[in-house]
C-alpha positions in Angstrom: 69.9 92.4 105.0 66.9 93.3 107.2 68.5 95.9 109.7 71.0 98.0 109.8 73.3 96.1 112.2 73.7 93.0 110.1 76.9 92.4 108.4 77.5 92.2 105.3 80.3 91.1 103.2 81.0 93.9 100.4 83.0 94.0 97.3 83.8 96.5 95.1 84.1 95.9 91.3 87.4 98.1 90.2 88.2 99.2 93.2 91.6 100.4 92.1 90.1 103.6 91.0 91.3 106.5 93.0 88.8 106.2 95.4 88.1 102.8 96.6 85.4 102.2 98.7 87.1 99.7 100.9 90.3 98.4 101.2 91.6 95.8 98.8 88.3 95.8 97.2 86.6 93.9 100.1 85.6 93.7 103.5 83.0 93.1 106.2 80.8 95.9 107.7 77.2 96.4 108.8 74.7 97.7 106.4 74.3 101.2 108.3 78.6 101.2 108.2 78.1 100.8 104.4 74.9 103.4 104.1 77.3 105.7 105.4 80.5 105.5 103.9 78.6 105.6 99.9 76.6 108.5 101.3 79.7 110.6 102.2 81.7 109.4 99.7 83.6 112.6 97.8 82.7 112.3 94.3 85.4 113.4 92.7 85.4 115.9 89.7 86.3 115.1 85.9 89.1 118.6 85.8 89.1 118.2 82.1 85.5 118.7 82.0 85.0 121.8 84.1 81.5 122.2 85.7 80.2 126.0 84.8 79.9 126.6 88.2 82.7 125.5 90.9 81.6 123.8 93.9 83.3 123.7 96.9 86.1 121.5 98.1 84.4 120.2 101.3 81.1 119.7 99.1 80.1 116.0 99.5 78.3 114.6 97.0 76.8 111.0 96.4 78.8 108.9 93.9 76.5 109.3 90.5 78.6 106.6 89.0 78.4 104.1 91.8 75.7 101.3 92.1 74.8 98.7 94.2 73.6 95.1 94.0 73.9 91.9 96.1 74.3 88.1 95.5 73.7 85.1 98.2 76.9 83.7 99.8 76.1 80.3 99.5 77.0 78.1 102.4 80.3 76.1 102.7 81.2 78.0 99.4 84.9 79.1 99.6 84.4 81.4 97.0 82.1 83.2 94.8 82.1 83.7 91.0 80.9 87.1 90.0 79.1 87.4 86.8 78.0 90.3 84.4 74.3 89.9 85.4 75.7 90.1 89.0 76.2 94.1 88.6 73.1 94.6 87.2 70.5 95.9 89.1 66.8 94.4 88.6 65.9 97.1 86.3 68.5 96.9 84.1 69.0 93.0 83.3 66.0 93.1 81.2 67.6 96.3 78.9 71.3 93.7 79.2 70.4 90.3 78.7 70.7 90.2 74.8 74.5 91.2 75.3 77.2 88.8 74.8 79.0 89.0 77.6 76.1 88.9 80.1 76.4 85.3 81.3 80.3 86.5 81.6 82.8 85.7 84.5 84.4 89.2 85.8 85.6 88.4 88.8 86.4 85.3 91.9 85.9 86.1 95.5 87.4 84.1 98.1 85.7 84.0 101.3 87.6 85.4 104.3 88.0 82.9 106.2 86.4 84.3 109.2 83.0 84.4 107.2 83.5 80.7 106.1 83.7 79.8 109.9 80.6 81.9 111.0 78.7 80.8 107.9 79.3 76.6 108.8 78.4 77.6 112.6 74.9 78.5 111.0 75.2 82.1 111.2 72.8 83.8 110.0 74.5 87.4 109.5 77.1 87.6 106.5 74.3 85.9 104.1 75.1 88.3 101.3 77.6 89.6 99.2 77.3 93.7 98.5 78.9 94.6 94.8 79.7 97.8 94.1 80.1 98.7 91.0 80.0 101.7 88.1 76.6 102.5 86.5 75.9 100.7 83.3 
């Protein structure tokens, strides 16, 4: 993920909240494409927890509750097993590891099939997975 025209293929954990950040919980964009879209994303308000002061309705805010971390797409891999440690960041796996479920399965991604192809042609773009997920 060195500039911001490489692609990348990008998951999000939960994504059947009511504001997904892609569709069907994956797809493949460039990094800038993703920069963008979790930098205007509409965080939306908690209405039984009203803020003291009300901000506007075309206020965009940054997702609070939103991180991000990556994992290697191995190659020739058809799919990629997603771990609790995967959706820690580096500073918290130290703060995690003594938890039971951190070694955990919490999700299987299949590779689209057009990133399969790409990655057995020696491409070098689509090397990562993104995960987004909530903040531990």
């Amino acid at each position: 993920m060195t500039s911001p025209s490489s692609k990348v293929l990008v998951y999000h954990h939960h994504h059947n909240a009511t504001n997904p950040i892609v569709a069907d919980g994956l797809a493949v964009m460039t990094t800038s494409e993703l920069d963008d879209i979790v930098a205007s994303r509409k965080y939306s308000q908690d209405k039984s927890f009203p803020l003291a002061v009300e901000l506007p309705a075309n206020l965009f805010l940054a997702d609070p509750d939103l991180q991000r971390t990556s994992k290697p797409i191995p190659r020739g891999v058809l799919g990629v097993e997603i771990y609790e440690r995967d959706l820690l960041t580096d500073a918290q796996k130290p703060q995690f590891a003594a938890m039971p479920n951190y070694q955990a399965n919490v999700a299987g991604v299949t590779i689209p099939i057009k990133v399969l192809l790409g990655k057995l042609m020696g491409s070098k773009e689509l090397d990562y997975l993104v995960i987004l997920s909530a903040k531990r």
